[in-house]
C-alpha positions in Angstrom: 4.4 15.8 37.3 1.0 15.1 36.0 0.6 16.5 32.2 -3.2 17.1 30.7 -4.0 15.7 27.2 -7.0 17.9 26.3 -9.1 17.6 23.3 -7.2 19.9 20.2 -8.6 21.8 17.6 -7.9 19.6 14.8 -9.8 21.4 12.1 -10.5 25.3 11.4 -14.0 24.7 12.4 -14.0 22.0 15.1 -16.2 22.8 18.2 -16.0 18.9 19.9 -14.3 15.7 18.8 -15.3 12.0 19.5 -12.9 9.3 20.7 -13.4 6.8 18.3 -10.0 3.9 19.7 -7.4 4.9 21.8 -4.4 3.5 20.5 -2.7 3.8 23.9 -4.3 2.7 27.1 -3.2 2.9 30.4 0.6 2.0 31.7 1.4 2.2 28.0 4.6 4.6 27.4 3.7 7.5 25.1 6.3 9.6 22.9 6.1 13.1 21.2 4.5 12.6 18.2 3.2 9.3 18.7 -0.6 8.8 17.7 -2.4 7.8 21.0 -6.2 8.5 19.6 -8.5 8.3 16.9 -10.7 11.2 16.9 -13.8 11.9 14.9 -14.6 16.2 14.0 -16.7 17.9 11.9 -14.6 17.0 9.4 -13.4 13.7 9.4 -11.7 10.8 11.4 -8.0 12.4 12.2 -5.1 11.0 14.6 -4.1 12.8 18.0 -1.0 12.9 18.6 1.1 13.6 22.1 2.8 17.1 22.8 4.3 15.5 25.4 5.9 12.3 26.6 5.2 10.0 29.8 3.2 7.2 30.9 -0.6 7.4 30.2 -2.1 7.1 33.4 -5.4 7.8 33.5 -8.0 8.0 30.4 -11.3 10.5 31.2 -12.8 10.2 28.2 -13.9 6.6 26.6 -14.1 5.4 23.1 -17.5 6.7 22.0 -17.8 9.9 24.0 -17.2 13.3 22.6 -15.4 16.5 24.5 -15.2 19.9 23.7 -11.9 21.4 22.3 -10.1 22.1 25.5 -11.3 19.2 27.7 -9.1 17.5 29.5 -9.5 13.7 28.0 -6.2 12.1 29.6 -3.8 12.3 31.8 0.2 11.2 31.3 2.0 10.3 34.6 6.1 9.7 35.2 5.2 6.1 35.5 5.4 6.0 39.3 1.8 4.8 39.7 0.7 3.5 35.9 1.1 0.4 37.2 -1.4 0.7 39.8 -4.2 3.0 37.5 -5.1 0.4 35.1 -7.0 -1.6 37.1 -9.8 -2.8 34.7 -10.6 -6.9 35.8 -9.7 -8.6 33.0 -9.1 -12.3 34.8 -11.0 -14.3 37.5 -7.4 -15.0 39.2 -7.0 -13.9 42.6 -3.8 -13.0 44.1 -4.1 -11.3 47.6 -2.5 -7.5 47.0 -1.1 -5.8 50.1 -2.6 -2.3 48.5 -6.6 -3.5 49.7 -6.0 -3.9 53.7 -8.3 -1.1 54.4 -11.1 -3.9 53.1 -10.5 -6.9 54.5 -14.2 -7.9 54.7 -14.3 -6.9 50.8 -10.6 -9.7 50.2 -13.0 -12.0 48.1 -14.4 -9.2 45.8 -10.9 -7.5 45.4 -9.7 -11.3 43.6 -11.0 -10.1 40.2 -9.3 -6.8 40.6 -5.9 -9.0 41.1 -5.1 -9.4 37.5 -1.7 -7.5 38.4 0.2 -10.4 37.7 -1.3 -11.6 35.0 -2.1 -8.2 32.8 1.4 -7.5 32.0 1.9 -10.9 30.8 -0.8 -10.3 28.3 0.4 -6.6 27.8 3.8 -8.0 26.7 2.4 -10.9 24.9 0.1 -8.8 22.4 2.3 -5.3 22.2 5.9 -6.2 21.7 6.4 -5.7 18.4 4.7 -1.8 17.8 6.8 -1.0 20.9 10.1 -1.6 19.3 8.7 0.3 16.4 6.9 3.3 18.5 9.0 5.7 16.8 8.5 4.6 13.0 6.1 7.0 11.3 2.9 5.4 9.6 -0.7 5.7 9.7 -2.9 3.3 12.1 -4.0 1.3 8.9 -0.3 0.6 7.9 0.4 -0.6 11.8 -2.7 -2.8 11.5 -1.8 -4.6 7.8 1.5 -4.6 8.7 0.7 -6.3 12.5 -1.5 -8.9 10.9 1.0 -10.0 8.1 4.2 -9.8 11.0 5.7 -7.1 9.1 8.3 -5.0 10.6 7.9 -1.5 9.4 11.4 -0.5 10.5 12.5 -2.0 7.1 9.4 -0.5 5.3 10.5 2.9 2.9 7.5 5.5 3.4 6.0 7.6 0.7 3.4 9.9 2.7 4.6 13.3 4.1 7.6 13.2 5.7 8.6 9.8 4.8 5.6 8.8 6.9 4.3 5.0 6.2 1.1 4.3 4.0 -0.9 1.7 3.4 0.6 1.3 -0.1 4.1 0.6 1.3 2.8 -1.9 3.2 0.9 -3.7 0.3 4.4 -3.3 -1.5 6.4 -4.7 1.4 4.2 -7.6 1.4 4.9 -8.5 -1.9 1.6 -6.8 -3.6 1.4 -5.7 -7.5 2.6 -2.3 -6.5 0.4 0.8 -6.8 -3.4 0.1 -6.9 -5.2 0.9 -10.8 -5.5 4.4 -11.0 -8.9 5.5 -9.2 -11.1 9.1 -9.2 -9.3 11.9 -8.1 -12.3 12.3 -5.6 -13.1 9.2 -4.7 -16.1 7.7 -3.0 -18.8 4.5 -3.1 -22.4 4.5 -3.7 -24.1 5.1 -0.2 -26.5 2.3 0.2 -29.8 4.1 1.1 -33.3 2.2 1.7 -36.3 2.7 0.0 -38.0 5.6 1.5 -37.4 6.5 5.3 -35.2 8.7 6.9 -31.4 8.3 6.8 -29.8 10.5 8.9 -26.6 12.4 8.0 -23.1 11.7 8.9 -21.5 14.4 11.5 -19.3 15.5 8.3 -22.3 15.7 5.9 -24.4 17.7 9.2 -21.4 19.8 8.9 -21.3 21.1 5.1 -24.8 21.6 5.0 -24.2 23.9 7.6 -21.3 25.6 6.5 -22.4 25.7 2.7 -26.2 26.7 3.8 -24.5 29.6 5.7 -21.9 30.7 2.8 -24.9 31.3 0.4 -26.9 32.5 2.5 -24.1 35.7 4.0 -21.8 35.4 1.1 -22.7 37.6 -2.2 -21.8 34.7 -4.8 -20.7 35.7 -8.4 -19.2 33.6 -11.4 -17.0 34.3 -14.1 -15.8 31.2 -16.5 -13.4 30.5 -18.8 -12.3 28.2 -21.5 -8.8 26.5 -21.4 -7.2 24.3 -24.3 -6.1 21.8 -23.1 -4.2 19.8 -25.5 -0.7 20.9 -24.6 -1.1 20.3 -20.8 -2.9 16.6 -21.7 0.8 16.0 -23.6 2.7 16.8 -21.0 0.8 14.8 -18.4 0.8 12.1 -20.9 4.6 12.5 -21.4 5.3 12.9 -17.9 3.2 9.8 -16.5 4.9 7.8 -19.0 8.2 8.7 -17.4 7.2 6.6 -14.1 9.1 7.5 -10.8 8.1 11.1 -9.1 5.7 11.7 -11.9 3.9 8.2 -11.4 -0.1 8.2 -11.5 0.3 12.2 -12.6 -2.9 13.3 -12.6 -4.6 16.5 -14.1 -5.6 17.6 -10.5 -1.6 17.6 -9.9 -1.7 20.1 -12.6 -4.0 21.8 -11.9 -3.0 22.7 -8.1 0.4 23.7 -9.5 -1.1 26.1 -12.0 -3.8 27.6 -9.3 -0.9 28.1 -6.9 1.2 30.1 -9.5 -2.2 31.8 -10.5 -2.8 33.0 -6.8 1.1 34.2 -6.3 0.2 36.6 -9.9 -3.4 37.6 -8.3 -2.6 38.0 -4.6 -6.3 39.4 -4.2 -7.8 36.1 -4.9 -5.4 34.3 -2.4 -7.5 36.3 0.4 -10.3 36.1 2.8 -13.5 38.9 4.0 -13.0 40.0 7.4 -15.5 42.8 8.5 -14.1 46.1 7.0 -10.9 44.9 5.9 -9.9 42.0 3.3 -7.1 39.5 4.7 -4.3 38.4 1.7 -2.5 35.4 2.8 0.8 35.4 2.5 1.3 31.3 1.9 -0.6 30.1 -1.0 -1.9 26.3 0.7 -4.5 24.7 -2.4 -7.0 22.9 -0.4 -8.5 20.1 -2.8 -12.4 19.0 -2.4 -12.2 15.4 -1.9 -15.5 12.7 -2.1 -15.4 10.3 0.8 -18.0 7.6 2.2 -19.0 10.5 4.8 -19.2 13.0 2.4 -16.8 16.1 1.4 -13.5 16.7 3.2 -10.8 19.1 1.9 -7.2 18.2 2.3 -4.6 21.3 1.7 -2.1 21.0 -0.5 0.6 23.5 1.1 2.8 26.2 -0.3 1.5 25.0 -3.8 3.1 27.8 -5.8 6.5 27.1 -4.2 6.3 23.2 -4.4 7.6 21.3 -7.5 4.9 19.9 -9.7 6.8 15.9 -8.6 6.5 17.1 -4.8 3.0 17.9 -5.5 2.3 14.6 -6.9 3.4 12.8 -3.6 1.6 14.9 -1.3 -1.5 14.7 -2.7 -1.3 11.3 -3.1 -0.3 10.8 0.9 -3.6 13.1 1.3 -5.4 10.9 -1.1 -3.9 7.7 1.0 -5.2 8.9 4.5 -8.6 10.0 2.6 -9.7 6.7 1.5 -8.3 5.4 4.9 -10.1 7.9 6.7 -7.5 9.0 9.1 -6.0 12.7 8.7 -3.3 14.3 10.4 -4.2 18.0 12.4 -2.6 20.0 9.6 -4.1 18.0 6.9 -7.6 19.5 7.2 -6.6 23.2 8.1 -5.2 26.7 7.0 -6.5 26.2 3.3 -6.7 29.8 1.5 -8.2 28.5 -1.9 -10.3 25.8 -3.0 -10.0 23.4 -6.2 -13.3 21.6 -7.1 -12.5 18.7 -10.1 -15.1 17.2 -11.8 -13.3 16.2 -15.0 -13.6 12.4 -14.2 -17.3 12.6 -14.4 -19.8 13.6 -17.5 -19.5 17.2 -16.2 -18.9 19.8 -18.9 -19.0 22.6 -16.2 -20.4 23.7 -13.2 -20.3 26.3 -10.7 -19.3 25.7 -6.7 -20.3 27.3 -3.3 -17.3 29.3 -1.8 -15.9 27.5 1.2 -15.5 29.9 3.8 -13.6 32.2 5.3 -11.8 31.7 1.4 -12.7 34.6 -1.3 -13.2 32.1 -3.9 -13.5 28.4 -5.7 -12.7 27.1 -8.5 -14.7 24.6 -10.0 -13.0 22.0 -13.1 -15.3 20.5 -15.4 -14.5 17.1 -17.8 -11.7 17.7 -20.8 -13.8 17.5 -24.1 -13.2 16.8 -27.7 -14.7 19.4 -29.7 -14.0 21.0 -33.1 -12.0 24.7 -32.7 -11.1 27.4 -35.0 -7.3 27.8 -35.4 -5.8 29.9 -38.2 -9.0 30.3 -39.9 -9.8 26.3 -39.9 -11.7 24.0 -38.1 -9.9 21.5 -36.3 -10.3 19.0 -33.0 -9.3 20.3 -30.0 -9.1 19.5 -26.6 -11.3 22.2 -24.3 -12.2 22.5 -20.6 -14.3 24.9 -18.9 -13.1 26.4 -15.5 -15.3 28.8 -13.5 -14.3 31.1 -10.5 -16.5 31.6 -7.8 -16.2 35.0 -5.4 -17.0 36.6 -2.6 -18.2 40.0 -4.4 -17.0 41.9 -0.9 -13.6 41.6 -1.8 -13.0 40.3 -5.3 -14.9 42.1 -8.1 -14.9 41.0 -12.3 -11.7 42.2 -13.2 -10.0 40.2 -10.2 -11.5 37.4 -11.2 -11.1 38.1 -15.1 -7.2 38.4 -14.1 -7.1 35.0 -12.2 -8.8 33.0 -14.8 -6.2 34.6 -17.5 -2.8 33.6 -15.5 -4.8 30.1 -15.4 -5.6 30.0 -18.9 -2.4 30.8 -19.6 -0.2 28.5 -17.4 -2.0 25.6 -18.7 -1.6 26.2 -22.5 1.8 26.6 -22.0 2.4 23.8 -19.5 5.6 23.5 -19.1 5.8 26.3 -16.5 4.4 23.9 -14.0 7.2 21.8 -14.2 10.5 24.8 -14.7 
């Protein structure tokens, strides 16, 4: 029986999607699970992958077009007539088919239709090898390096979520220098833009000036800010990082989505969102990380980051990280953030305030770790300080809320070893 592949909502905001490659075409076999499209959203470039399983027999929508969530964009089949569907002329070779005797006048234009028996050949020349690996987890960048270099990636140990495949294993598999240098936490290049003229914005970049021209417009913003020693907490990342393994490339973002997911489980109000006359507190605590790409700004969640280990943290972010530099995101990469983290501390920034990312009450925005002289114990000494400042919703999260937040914060990070106990 026939099964629909429609167009899914793939981010909390997604109207339409674009079909940037399908990564299966017609006659192909398809498993649940298995990534069959790349689709571009308001947010970024993420996978599709099959609720179902079956033979994809029919494709509605073509690379470059765009559907509304909902649309029907494919069809999967049995397999009983795949064989016929996929009839896109691909050779000059005619071989008379008994299927077009309704046309006999049309016999010489049916031969470049005939490819039949020479499109599986090329079929099972070119697709062999992901076949025997359909069910190995890893992202369409890791299937392409790994494609071009030969690589099997059944004998290839995965790091992302899940034990899913990243581009890094593959680099490692082939015999690379192991991780890349550390980079930004948020990173992103220059955009190359010409002198004077008009460049027009990228569907994710149309999309935050939306949403964050809408948030301050409805939204009654106000800040509160804080400052947070941070000598102990640089220690222990210091101390951990040196340790290699789980903790490897520990970075102070790690630390600081562990300490603002233990923050929001001792400030439940904060860990909410406005809804009319009511206020919404979420009961899963999921850290959603403002993240610099070529596009622009994406936010990956960081799930259940009060209840996650501080070394599972580490290797989540980083698969996030992975598939945000590659561009390619997963549906529940993207969605069902409740809080946002905004770092800045790789950059000159001493401190700055963010706009709330909607429907969330509030933002946290991380400015650079400085060097400055402190009082303690009635002398002057250096110090290690950073400046942290809380942006809220003033419907449902008044001073001492946010007073409250910022001192569990405070607190958790002078006294770091919390995030790792």
């Amino acid at each position: 029986m026939p099964v629909d592949v429609t167009m899914p909502k793939l981010s909390d905001t997604m109207e339409e999607g674009k079909i940037l490659k399908w990564l299966k075409h017609p006659g192909d076999k398809v498993a649940i699970g298995e990534v069959i499209a790349e689709v571009e959203t308001d947010k970024a470039n993420m996978e599709l992958e099959a609720y179902d399983e079956g033979v994809l027999s029919e494709v509605r929508v073509q690379e470059g077009q765009s559907a509304p969530v909902g649309a029907v964009i494919a069809v999967l089949g049995d397999g009983g007539a795949t064989s016929k569907a996929p009839e896109p002329a691909k050779s000059e070779k005619a071989a008379p088919p008994p299927k077009p005797a309704a046309e006999p006048a049309a016999k010489p234009q049916a031969a470049p239709p005939k490819p039949e028996p020479r499109r599986p050949t090329l079929v099972r020349k070119e697709q062999p090898e992901p076949r025997e690996e359909e069910h190995v987890k890893a992202s369409p960048l890791a299937r392409k390096i790994a494609r071009e270099h030969g690589l099997d990636l059944r004998a290839v140990q995965g790091t992302g979520p899940g034990g899913r495949i990243v581009e890094k294993d593959v680099e490692q598999a082939l015999g690379g220098k192991g991780e890349p240098e550390a980079r930004p936490e948020t990173p992103s290049r220059p955009i190359a833009v010409p002198a004077g003229g008009r460049v027009e914005l990228s569907r994710i970049r149309r999309t935050t000036a939306k949403r964050m021209g809408e948030a301050k417009r409805e939204i009654p913003h106000f800040y509160a800010s804080a400052e947070i020693a941070m000598d102990e907490a640089v220690r222990l990342k210091e101390a951990l990082a040196a340790l290699g393994g789980e903790y490897e490339h520990l970075t102070y973002t790690h630390l600081l989505v562990k300490a603002v997911g233990l923050a929001l489980r001792r400030v439940p109000e904060v860990n909410g969102s406005y809804d009319g006359d009511a206020m919404i507190l979420h009961e899963a605590v999921n850290v959603g990380v403002a993240t610099a790409v070529d596009d622009g700004l994406v936010v990956p969640v960081v799930r259940n980051a009060d209840r996650e280990p501080l070394a599972a943290i580490v290797r989540i972010a980083r698969g996030l990280l992975e598939r945000a530099r590659s561009g390619h995101f997963g549906a529940e990469d993207l969605s069902g953030g409740t809080f946002t983290l905004s770092n800045l501390g790789m950059l000159p920034v001493s401190e700055f305030a963010a706009v709330i990312n909607p429907p969330q009450a509030a933002i946290l925005a991380i400015g650079a770790i400085r060097e400055v002289p402190v009082v303690r114990d009635g002398e002057v000494v250096p110090g290690r300080m950073m400046t942290a400042t809380l942006s809220c919703d003033h419907r449902v999260v008044d001073g001492m809320l946010a007073g409250r937040f910022l001192r569990e914060l405070k607190t958790l990070l002078e006294n770091p070893l919390a995030l790792v106990l």
